[in-house]
N, C-alpha and C positions, 0 to 999 in steps of 0.2 A: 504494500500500500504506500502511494507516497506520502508524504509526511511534511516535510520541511524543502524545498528548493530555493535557493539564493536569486535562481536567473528571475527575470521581471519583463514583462511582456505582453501585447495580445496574444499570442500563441502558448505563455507559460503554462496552463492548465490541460493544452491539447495535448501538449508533450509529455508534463508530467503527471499530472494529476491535481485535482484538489487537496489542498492540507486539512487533513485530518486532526483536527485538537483535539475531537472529545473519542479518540485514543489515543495522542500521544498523549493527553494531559486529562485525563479523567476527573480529573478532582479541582482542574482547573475553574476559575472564575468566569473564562469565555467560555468553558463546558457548563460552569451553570445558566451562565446566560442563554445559552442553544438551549437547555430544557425550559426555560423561561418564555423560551420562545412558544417550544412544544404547546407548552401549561396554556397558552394566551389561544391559540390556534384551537383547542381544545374546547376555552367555553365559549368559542364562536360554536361549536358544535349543539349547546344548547338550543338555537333558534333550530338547526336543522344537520343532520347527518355530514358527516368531512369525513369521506374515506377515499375520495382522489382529490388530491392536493399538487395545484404546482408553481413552480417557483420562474421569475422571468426577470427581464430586465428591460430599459430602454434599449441599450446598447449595448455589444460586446464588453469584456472585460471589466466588468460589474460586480464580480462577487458571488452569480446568481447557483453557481456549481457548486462552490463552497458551500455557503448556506444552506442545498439542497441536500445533498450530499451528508453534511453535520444531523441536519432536523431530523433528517431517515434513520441517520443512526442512534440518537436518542428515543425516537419510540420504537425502535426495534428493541432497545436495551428494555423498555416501560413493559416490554413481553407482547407486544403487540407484533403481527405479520405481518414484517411490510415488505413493501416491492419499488425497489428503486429505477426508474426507468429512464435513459437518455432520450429527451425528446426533441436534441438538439442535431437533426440529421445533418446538419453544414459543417456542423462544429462539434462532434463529440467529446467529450471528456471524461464519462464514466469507467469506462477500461480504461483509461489508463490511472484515474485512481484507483481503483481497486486492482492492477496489473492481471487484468482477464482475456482473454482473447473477443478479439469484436470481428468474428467473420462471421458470424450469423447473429440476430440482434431482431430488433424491432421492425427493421426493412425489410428481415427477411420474411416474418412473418406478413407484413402487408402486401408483398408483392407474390406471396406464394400462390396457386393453383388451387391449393387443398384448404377446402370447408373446414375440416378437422383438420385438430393439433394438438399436441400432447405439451403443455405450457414449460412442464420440467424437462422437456430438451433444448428448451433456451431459454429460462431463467438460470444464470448460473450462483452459487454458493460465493455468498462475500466473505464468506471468513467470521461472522459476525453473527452470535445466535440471535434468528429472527428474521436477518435482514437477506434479500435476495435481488439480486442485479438482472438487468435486462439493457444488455449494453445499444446503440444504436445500430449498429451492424453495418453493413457497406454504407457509406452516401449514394444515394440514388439522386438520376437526373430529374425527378421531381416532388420532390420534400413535399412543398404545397401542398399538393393532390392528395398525396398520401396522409399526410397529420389530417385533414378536412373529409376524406373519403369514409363510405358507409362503413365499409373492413375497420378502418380505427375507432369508429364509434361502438361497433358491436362487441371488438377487442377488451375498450374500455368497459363495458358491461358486463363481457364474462370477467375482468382480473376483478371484479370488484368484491363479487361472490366468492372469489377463493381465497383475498388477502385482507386483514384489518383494516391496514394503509397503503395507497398507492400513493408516491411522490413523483412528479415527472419534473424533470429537469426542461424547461421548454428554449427554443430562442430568443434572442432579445425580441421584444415584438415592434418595434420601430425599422431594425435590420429586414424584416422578412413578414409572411403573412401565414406562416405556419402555426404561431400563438393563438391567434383571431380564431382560426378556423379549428384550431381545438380546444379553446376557454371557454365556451359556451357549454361545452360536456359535462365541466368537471365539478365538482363540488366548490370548488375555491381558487383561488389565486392569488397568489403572493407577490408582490413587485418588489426588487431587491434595488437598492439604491446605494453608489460611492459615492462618500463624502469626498467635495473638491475636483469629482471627475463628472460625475452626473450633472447634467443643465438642468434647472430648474421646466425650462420651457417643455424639456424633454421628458420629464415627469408627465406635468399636466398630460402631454400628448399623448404618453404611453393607459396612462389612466384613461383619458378617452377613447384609445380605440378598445380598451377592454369593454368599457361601459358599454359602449355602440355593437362589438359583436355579443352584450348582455352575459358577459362572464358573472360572477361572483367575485366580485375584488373582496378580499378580506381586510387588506388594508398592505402598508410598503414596511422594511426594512432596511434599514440607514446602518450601510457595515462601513467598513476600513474608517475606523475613527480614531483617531491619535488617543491612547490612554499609555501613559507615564511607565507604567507596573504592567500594564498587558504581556510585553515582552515574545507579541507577534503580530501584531499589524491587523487583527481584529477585535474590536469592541462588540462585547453583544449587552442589551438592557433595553427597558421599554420607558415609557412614558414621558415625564417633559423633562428637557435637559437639565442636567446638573451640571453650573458652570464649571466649578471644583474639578469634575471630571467626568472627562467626554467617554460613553459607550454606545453602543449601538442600540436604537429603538424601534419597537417595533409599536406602528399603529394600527389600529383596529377599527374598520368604521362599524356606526352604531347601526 
């Protein structure tokens, strides 16, 4: 799994993986904050059921992996089944955080022939009791179609019945129209936001196309925040800032 990488990049997550804190640092402060997150996401479930959850962004290089990738693995830990799913056909990054092989995946599944499928020959084992990967699988020449198509809606139906939680790691939804055309499915959606990278204007924008294709916006997450003691480059914490010191918040609409 990868864990910690120096290099820094649009591409650093393709290559290596998402950093994983809440294994390397279980007991960590940013590991509590990721179940904070969990806990928040949770009594959204009061108004109505959250068992497909996904996480997006405005644009590349946002964070949105990370985060996705962390939260899966906290309710996986809660003893919950979950299923972690790359739904970023352009840009994958789930194999290679979890160091799995991605030559069959999610693409392969929507592009196949066959009605029937056996789900545990390409969900594979993360290592992690609970938790199970379904990497993106080849880039296909048309992502669009496929995330929007009836096959992934039906897909999305049957994993629902068989896992606690589903998380799908989606596109940025300002990059592509692959988000749009799967947000309206899922029970929720999460908008990840960097501090100092993300535009303001790019927010509003990315919330309105959720709103218009009638996702369920749950509400956005404000990561990579400068804290003193973090000692990696993510803050995780909800509610209104503390000037004392900056984490990461996550909002909620009512």
């Amino acid at each position: 799994m990868a864990l910690f990488r120096k290099k820094r990049g649009t591409d650093e997550t393709m290559h290596y993986g998402a950093k994983l804190i809440t294994i390397a640092k279980p007991q960590s402060q940013i590991t509590e904050q990721f179940r904070t997150v969990r806990t928040n996401i949770n009594f959204k479930a009061i108004d109505h059921d959250i068992n497909t959850l996904a996480f997006t962004s405005a644009a590349i290089s946002e964070g949105k992996s990370t985060v996705a990738a962390n939260v899966a693995i906290t309710y996986a830990q809660s003893g919950k089944k979950t299923l972690l799913i790359d739904g970023d056909l352009r840009r994958p990054t789930v194999h290679s955080t979890f160091s799995l092989s991605n030559r069959r995946g999610l693409t392969t599944i929507l592009t196949s022939n066959n009605n029937k499928f056996n789900l545990d020959d390409f969900a594979q084992e993360s290592g992690i009791e609970n938790l199970s990967i379904l990497t993106a699988g080849p880039i296909p020449p048309n992502p669009a179609e496929l995330m929007g198509s009836k096959r992934m809606k039906t897909f999305i139906d049957f994993i629902k019945s068989y896992y606690e939680m589903v998380i799908i790691d989606l596109a940025p939804i300002l990059e592509v129209s692959d988000t749009q055309e799967l947000a309206r499915e899922l029970d929720g959606v999460v908008l990840v936001v960097r501090q100092a990278k993300t535009q303001k204007q790019a927010v509003k924008r990315a919330v309105e196309m959720l709103e218009f294709a009638q996702a369920h916006v749950l509400g956005y997450i404000m990561n990579d925040v400068k804290s003193e003691d973090a000692g990696y480059g993510y803050g995780y914490g909800y509610g209104k800032e503390n000037k004392e010191k900056k984490s990461l918040f996550l909002w909620l609409k009512k």
